[in-house]
C-alpha positions as CSV (number, residue, x, y, z in Angstrom):
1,X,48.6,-9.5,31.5
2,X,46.1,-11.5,29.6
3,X,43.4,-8.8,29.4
4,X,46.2,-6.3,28.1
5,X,47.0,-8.8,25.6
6,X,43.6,-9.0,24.3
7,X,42.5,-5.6,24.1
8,X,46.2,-5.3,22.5
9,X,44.5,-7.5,19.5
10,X,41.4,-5.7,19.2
11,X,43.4,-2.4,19.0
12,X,45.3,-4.1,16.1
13,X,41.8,-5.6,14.5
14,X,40.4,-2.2,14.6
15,X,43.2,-0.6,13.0
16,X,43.4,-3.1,9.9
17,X,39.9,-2.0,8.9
18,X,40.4,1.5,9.2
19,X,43.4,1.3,7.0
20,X,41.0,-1.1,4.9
21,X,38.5,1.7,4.4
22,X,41.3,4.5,4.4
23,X,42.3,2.4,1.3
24,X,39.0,2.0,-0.4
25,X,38.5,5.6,0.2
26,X,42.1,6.2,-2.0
27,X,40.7,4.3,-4.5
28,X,37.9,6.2,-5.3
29,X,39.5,9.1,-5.2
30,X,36.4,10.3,-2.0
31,X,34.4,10.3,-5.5
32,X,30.2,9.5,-4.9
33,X,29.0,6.8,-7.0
34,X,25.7,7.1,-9.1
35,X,23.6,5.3,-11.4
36,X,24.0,5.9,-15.8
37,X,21.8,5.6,-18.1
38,X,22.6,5.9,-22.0
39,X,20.1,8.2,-23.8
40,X,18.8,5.8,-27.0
41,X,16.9,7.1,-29.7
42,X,13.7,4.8,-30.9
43,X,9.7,4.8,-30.2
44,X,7.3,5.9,-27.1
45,X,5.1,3.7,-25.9
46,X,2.4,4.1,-23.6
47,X,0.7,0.9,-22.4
48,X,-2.5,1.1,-21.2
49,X,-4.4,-1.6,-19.7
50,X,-8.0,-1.3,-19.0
51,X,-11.5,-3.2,-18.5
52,X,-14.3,-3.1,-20.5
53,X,-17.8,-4.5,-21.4
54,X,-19.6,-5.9,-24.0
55,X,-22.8,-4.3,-24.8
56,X,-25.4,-4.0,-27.6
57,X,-28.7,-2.4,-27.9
58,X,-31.2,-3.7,-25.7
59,X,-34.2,-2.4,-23.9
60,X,-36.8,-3.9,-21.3
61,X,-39.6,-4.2,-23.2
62,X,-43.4,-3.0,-21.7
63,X,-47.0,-3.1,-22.0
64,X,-48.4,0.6,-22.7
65,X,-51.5,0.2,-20.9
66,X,-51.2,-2.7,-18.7
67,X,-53.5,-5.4,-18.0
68,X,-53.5,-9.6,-17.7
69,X,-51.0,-11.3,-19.3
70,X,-53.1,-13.9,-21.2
71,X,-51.0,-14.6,-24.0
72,X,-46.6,-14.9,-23.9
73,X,-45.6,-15.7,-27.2
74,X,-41.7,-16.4,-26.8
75,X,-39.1,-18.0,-24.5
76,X,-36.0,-17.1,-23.1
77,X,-33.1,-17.8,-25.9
78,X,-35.6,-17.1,-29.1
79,X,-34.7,-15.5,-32.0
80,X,-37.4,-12.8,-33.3
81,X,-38.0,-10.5,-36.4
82,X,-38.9,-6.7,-36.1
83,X,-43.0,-6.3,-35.0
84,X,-43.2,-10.3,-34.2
85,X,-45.7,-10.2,-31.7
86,X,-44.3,-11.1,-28.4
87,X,-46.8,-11.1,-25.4
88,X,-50.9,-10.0,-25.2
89,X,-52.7,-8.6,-22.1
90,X,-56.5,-8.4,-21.7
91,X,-57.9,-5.5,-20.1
92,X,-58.8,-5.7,-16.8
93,X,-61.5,-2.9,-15.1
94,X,-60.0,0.1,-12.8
95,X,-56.2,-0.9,-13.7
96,X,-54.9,2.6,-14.3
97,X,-54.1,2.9,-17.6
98,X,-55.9,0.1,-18.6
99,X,-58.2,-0.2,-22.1
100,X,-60.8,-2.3,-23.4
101,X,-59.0,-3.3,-26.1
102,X,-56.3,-5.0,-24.3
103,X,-52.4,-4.7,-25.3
104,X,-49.6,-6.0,-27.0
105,X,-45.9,-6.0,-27.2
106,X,-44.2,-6.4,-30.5
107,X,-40.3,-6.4,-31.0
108,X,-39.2,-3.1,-32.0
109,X,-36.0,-4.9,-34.1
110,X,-34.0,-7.9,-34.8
111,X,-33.1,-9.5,-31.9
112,X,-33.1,-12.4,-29.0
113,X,-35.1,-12.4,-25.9
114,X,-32.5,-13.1,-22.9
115,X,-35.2,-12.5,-19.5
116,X,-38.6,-12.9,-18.9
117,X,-39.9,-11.2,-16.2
118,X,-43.5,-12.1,-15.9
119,X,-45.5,-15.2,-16.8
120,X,-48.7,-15.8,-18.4
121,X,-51.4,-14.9,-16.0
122,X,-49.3,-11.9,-14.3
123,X,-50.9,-8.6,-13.4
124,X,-48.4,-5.8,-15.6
125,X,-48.9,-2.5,-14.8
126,X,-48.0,0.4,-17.5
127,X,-44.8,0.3,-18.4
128,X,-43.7,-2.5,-15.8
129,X,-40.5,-4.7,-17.7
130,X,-42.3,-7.9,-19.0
131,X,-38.9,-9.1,-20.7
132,X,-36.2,-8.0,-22.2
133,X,-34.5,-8.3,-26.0
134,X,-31.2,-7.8,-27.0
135,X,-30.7,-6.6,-30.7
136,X,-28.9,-9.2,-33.1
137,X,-27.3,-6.5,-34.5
138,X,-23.4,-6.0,-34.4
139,X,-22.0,-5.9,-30.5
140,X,-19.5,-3.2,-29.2
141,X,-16.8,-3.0,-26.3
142,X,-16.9,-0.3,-23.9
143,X,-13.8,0.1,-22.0
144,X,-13.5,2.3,-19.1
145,X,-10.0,4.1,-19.2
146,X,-8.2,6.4,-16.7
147,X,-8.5,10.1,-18.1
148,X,-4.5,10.3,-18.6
149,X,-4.5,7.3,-20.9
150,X,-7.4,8.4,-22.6
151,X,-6.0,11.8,-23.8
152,X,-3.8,9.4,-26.0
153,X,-6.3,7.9,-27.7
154,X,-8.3,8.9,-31.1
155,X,-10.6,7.2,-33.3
156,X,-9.1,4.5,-36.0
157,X,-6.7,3.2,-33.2
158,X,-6.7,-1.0,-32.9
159,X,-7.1,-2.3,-29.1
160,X,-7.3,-5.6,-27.8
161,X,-9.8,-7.2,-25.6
162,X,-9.6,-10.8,-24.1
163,X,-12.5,-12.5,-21.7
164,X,-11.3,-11.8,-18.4
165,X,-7.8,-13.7,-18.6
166,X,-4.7,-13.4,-20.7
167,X,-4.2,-16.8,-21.9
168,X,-8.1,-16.5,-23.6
169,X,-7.6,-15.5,-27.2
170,X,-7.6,-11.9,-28.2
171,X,-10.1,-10.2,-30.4
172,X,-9.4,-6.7,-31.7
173,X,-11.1,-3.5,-31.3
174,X,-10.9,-0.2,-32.9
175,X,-11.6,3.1,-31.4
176,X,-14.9,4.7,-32.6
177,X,-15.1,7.6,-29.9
178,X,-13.6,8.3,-26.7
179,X,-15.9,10.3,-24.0
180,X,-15.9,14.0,-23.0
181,X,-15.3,13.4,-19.7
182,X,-14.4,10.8,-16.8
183,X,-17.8,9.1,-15.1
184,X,-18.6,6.1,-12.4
185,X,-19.4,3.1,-14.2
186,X,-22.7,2.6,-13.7
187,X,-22.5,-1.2,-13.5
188,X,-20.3,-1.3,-10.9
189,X,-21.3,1.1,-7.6
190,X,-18.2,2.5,-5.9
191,X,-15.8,2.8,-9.1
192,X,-13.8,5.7,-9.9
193,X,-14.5,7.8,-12.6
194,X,-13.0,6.5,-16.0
195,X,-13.7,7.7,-19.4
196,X,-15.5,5.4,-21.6
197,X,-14.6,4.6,-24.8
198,X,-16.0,2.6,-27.4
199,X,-15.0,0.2,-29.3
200,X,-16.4,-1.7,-32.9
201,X,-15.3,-5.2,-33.1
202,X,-12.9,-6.3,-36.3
203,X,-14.1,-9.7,-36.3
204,X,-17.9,-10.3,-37.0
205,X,-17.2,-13.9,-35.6
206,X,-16.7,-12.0,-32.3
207,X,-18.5,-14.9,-29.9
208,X,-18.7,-13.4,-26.8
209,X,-22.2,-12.2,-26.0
210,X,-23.5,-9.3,-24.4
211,X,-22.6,-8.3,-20.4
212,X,-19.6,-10.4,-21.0
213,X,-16.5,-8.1,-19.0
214,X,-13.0,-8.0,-21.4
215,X,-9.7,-6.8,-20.5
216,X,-8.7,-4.2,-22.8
217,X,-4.9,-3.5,-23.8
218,X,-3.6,-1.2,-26.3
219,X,0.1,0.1,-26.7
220,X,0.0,3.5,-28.2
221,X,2.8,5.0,-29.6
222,X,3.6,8.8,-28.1
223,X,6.7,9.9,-30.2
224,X,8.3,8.5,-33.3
225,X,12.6,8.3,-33.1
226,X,12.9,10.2,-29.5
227,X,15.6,10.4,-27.3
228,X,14.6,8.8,-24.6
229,X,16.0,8.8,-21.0
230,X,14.3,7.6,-18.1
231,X,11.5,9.5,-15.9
232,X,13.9,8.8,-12.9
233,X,16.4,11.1,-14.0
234,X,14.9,14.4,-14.6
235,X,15.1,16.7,-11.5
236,X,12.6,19.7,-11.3
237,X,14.8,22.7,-10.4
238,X,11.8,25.4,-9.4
239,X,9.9,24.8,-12.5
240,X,13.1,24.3,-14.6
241,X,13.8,20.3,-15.3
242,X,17.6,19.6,-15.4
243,X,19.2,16.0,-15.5
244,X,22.9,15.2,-14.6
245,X,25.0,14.0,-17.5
246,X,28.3,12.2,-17.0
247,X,31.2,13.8,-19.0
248,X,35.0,12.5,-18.4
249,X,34.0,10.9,-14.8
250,X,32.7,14.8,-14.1
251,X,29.0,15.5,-14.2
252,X,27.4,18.6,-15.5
253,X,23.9,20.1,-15.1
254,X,22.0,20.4,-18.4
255,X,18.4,22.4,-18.7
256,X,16.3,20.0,-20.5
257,X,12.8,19.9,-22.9
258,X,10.3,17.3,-21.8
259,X,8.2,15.5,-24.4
260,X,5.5,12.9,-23.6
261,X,6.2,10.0,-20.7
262,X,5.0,6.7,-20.2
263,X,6.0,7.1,-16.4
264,X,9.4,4.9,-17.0
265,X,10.2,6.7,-19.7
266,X,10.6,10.4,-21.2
267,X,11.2,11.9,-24.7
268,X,13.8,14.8,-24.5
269,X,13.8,17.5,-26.8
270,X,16.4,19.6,-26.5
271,X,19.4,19.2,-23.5
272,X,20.3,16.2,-23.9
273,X,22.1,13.7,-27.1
274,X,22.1,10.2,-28.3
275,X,24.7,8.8,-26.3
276,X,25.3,10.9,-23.3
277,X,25.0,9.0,-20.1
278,X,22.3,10.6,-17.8
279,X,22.6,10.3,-14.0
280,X,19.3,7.6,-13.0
281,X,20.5,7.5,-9.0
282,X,22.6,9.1,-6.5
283,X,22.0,12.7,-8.3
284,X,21.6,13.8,-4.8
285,X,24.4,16.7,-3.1
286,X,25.7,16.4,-6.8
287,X,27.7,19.7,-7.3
288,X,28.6,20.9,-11.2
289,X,32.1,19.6,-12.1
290,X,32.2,16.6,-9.2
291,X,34.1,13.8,-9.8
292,X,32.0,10.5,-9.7
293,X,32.6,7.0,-10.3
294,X,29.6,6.0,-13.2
295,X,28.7,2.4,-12.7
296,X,25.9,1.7,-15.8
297,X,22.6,0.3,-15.7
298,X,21.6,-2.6,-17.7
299,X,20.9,-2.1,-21.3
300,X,19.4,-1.2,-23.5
301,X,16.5,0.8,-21.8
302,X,13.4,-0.8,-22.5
303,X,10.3,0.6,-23.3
């Protein structure tokens, strides 16, 4: 009597919550629910985010015909003047290359000598690096940038670069030319291939010094008053994009004309108006003319 008594209540327990879900099923009318989106008109941005280098003319300087190095006229950290005289060798017999004259290295331009290579006394071969000066002319940033950001940018445009950290102060850049094509960098083995762009400094009191790595950031702007919708809602229909777009709780297909993205985001330019409430999620099994219930996703869209 006791068992049929319990499995009595478990009947009646089981019953309850299918009438439960019976009910919530009423409710909603059996309709799917899905994501909205509003379609808002305003600006494209891409951002881009990228590393970079500082760099400046430099160049390993050598003696021509080798010898002794008798003579080293600087030190590492000195400032020198186009054709100051920098080091001396003395010739020394049966050193290929060598003359009777001895040789001389002179600073081919304004500059500062960061490395010295050889000391006084050293046996230099032709052309062996003795030390090497850095021009004190006006540094530039490369930054390495994926190819698909790249495409977006053209000389004139201002960047940002900070030293290696986001709470360093930034210092900004302007494109001079962007690269053909995508390369390795050649500083660091193993890296994929980036295009390089450079970059003049605004600021002559840029302090950071040659070989000194930069974040780069830039926000470029890839359409002017769009209607934007976001990337997640655009379907590809066999080469055809369509989105979903909620009209009186029904939703109807709509053929649609794709401007630029900035992966959240895409421009629409024809298919769909300021206003109309795109389906984001739950387009799937969607039929044209289905009922839904629309619940909104926070606004506005951001870019």
């Amino acid at each position: 009597m006791t068992q049929w008594i319990r499995r009595r209540r478990w009947y009646l327990l089981a019953a309850i919550v299918l009438i439960a879900l019976a009910a919530i099923v009423l409710a909603r009318g059996g309709r799917p629910e899905v994501a909205t989106a509003e379609a808002r008109v305003g600006p494209l941005y891409l951002r881009i985010a990228a590393s970079g280098l500082v760099e400046n003319e430099s160049a390993d300087l050598a003696f021509q015909a080798g010898g002794k190095m008798v003579r080293l006229y600087v030190r590492e950290g000195d400032r020198v003047a186009a054709t100051d005289l920098l080091a001396r060798a003395s010739a020394l017999p049966g050193l290929q290359g060598a003359s009777g004259t001895g040789d001389v290295i002179q600073a081919p331009y304004d500059g500062t000598v960061v490395s010295i290579y050889l000391r006084e006394g050293a046996i230099a071969g032709p052309g062996q690096p003795v030390l090497r000066l850095v021009s004190a002319g006006e540094p530039w940033v490369t930054a390495f940038i994926d190819g698909e950001d790249a495409i977006h940018l053209s000389p004139g445009q201002r960047l940002e670069c900070r030293a290696r950290g986001y709470l360093s102060e930034p210092w900004e850049i302007i494109v001079r030319a962007v690269g053909r094509e995508a390369v390795p960098r050649l500083d660091l083995p193993g890296s994929s291939r980036q295009v390089r762009v450079r970059c003049d400094v605004a600021d002559r009191a840029f302090p950071l010094a040659p070989g000194t790595e930069v974040d780069v950031d830039a926000r470029v702007v890839l359409a002017d008053d769009a209607v934007l919708i976001p990337a997640a809602a655009v379907m590809d229909q066999g080469g055809d994009e369509e989105v979903w777009v909620v009209t009186d709780g029904a939703v109807h297909a709509r053929q649609v004309e794709l401007g630029p993205n900035n992966f959240d985001l895409v421009q629409i330019r024809e298919g769909v108006e300021p206003g109309d409430r795109v389906v984001v999620s739950g387009k799937e099994g969607l039929e044209e003319g289905q009922r839904v219930n629309a619940k909104s996703l926070p606004e506005p869209i951001s870019e």
